[in-house]
N, C-alpha and C positions, 0 to 999 in steps of 0.2 A: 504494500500500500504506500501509498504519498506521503510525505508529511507534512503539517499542517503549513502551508502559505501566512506567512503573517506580512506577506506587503499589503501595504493599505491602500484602500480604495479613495483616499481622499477625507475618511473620517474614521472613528474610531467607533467601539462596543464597549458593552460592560463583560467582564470576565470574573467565574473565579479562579482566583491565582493563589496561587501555595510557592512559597520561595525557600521555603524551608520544611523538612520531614518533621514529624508531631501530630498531636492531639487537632481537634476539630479548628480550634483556635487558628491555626496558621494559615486557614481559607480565607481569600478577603476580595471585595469584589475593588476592581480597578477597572479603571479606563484602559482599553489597549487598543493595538491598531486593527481594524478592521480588515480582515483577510479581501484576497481578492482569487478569484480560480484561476489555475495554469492551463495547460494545454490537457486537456482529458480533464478536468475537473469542474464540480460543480458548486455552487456555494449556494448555502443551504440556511435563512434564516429559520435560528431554531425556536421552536415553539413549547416542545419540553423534554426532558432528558430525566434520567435517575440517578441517586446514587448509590454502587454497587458495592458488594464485599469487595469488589475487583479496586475501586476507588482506596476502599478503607486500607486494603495490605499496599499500595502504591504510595499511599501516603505516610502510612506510620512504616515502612517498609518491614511490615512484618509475615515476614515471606514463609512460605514451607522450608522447613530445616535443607540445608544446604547447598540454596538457590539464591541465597540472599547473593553473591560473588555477581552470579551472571545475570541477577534480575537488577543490578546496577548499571548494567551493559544497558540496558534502555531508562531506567527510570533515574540515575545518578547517583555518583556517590558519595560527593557530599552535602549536593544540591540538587532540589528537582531538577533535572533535565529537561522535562516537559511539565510546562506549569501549569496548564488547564486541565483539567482532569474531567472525567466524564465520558463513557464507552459509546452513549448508543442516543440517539437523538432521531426526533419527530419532528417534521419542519414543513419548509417550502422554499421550492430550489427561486432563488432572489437574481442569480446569472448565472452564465454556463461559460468556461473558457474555449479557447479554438478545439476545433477535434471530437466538439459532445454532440451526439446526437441520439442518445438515448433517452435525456430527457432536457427540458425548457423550463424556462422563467414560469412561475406560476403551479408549477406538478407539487403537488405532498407527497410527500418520501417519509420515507422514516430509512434508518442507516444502523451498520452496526460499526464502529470506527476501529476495535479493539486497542492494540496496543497505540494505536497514534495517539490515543485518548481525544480532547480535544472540546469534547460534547457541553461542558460546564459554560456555556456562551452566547452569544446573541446569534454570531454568525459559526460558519466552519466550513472547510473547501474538502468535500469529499471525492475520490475517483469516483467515474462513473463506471469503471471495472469493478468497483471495491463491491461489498454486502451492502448496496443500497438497493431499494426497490418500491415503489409506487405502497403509499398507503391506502387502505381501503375506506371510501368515501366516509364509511356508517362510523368510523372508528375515532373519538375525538385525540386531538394529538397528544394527551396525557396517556389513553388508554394505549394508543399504539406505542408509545417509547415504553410503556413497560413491556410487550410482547418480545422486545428488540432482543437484549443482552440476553436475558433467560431461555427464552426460545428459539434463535439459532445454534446458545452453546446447546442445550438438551437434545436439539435436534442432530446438530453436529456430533456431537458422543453416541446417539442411540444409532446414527448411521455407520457406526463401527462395529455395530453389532447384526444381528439374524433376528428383528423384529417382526414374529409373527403373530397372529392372534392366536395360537395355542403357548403362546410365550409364557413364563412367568418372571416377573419384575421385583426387584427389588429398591426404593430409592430411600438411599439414606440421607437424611438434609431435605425430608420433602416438602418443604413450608417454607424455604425460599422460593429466592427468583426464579434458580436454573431447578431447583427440586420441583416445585409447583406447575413447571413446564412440562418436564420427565415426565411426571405421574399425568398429565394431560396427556400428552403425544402417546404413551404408552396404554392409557386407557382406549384411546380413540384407534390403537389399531389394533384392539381388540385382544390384549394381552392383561391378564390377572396380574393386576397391580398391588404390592405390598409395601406401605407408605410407614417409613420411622419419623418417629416426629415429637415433639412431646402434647400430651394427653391434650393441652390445651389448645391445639392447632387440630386435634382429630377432625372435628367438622368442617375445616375448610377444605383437608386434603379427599374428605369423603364430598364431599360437594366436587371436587376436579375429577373425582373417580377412581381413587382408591377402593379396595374391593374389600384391603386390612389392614389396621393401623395397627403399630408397635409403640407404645409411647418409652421410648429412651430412661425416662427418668424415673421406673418403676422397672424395667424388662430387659436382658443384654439380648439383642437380638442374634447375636454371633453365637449363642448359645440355643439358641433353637435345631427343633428338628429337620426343617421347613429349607429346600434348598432350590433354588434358582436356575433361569435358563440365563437372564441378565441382573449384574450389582450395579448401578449408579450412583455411587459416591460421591455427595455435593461437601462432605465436611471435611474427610482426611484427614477424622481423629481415629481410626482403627486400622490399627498395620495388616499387610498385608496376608499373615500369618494367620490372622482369623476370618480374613475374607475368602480368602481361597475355596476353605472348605464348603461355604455356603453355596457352590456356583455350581451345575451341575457339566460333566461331562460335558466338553463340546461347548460347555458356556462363555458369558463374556463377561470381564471387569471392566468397568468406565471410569477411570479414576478420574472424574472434573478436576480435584485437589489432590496432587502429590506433591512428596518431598523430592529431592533430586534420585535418593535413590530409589523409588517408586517409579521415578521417568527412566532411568539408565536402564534397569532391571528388566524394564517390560518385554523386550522382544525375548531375554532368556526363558524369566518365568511363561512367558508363552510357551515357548517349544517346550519346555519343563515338564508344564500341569496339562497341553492339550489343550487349555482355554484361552480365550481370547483375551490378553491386558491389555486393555488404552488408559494411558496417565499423561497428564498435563495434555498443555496443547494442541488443540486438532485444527485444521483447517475449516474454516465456513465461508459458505458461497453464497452469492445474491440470491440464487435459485434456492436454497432453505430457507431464507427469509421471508421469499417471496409465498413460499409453504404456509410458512406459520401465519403467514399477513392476512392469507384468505382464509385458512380457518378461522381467524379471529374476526376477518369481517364478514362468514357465514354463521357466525354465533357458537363457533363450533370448541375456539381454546378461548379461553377466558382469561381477559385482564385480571391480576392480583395486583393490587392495588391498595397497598399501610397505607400509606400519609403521604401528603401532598403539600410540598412549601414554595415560596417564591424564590426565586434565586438568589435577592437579598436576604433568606433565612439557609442559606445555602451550609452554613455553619451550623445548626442546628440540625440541617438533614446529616450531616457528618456525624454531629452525635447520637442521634435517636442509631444511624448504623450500626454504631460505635458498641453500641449497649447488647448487637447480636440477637436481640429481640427482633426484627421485622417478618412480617409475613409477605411474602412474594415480594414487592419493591416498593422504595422509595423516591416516590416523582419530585422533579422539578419543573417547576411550572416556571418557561423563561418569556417574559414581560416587560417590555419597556417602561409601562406606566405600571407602578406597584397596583397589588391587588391583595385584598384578604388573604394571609395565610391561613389552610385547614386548621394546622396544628403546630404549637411550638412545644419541643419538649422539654421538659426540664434538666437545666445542667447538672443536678444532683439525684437524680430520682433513681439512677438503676448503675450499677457496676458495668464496667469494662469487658467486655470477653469477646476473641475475635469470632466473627459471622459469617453463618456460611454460605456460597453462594449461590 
């Protein structure tokens, strides 16, 4: 993918900016210059974006064990690198530079940016190569930026696998963004879903379609009888040691969250156990997005949707992340002219614990 274009168009946006690693605090909205599209690109006034576990570990650089080294290699090491943070954004393409003709001044997109980040902004210069793809009319642009981030990664990991409807699912973390995706796409193609989560999020994940909930904080689910054709791991707090066992012959591991040596290992312990490992990173394409876009605008996956702030509370949506409480995602609602925020949450009200994605 590109990185982001910050020559200006002759004026500037509001951004938020992080100039240093830390706590929610170190977000601050500034004036900066106003991107302009290159040759293949489009610039995209954004209308709302989220904030992700992806945001939270980028900023406090609190990486999976052993990744910290080379997750500096893009994010800095002893400065952000990249100061606007934000993966995935819902808009309306505002120009297009030489060379675009997939889409025009005036289309709704929504996009997924990943690692260029970017999203936290008024404006952003996406490829028209990259995970962009037309929003669906019915879908307002809060609802569609949450589809973004969770629903291509879910979609991207489940595509590394043999999802059929005689499937059986397991997703751990299923009350996030990218968990609450999983148990969606996997319901919907017709595979017996088995959702961990804790007790309090049961009804949401059985409202996506889950078929069994496990609640974590009463149950070790690594300790059950109950074995899998696919594991989707959105936390990457259980080694791989006890996942293994869960997975049946032939099956698959999705590691969303590994540590380095969960990434290294995978092609061994593949040939090892016979099962399929994916850890960290996978590729996603315009065309899953564009998947999940129209499910969402046939009614078919559903927006999860915590709390909703303006961009000037953009610090606050850092912390409510922060606390690893959210259920599916945290919207940004990005606005020139202030508007109501839903929710601000308290700087004191809940402990620290990282979130999963």
């Amino acid at each position: 993918m590109t990185t982001m274009n910050t020559g200006s168009q002759g004026g500037t946006m509001r951004a938020a900016v992080y100039r240093r690693f830390g706590g929610p605090d170190v977000v601050r909205i500034e004036q900066v210059p106003k991107p302009s599209p290159g040759t293949g690109e489009v610039l995209v006034k954004v209308h709302a974006t989220t904030v992700s576990a992806a945001d939270y570990r980028s900023r406090t650089k609190d990486v999976p064990k052993g990744v910290k080294l080379l997750s500096s290699l893009t994010l800095g090491f002893v400065r952000p690198r990249l100061r606007i943070l934000g993966m995935d954004i819902a808009g309306v393409v505002e120009a297009v530079g030489p060379g675009v003709s997939a889409f025009r001044p005036g289309d709704e997109v929504m996009a997924m940016l990943g690692g260029r980040f970017g999203g936290h902004a008024e404006y952003v210069t996406v490829s028209q190569d990259s995970a962009i793809t037309r929003k669906p009319a019915n879908l307002s642009f809060e609802d569609a930026a949450t589809v973004v981030f969770g629903g291509i990664t879910a979609r991207a990991f489940l595509d590394q696998a043999t999802l059929t409807a005689s499937a059986s699912v397991l997703v751990n973390g299923a009350s996030g963004a990218v968990g609450s995706a999983a148990v969606q796409l996997a319901h919907l193609a017709g595979a017996h879903v088995t959702a961990v989560t804790s007790g309090g999020n049961a009804g949401l994940v059985r409202s996506l379609g889950a078929d069994r909930v496990i609640d974590y904080t009463t149950a070790d689910f690594t300790r059950e009888a109950d074995r899998y054709d696919i594991v989707v791991d959105c936390v990457g707090n259980v080694e791989f040691g006890r996942l293994e066992p869960l997975i049946k012959p032939g099956g698959a591991l999705l590691s969303v969250i590994a540590d380095l040596a969960g990434v290294v290992q995978a092609r061994s312990r593949s040939r090892r156990t016979g099962k399929r490992i994916t850890a960290g990173n996978v590729p996603f394409t315009s065309e899953q997005l564009a998947q999940v876009a129209r499910l969402a605008g046939a009614g078919l996956f559903q927006p999860v949707v915590d709390r909703t702030f303006d961009l000037s509370d953009i610090a606050d949506a850092h912390r409510y992340v922060d606390t690893g409480r959210k259920r599916g995602n945290v919207v940004i609602r990005v606005a020139t002219a202030p508007v109501q925020r839903t929710f601000v949450e308290s700087r004191s009200s809940h402990t620290t614990r990282r979130p999963p994605a």
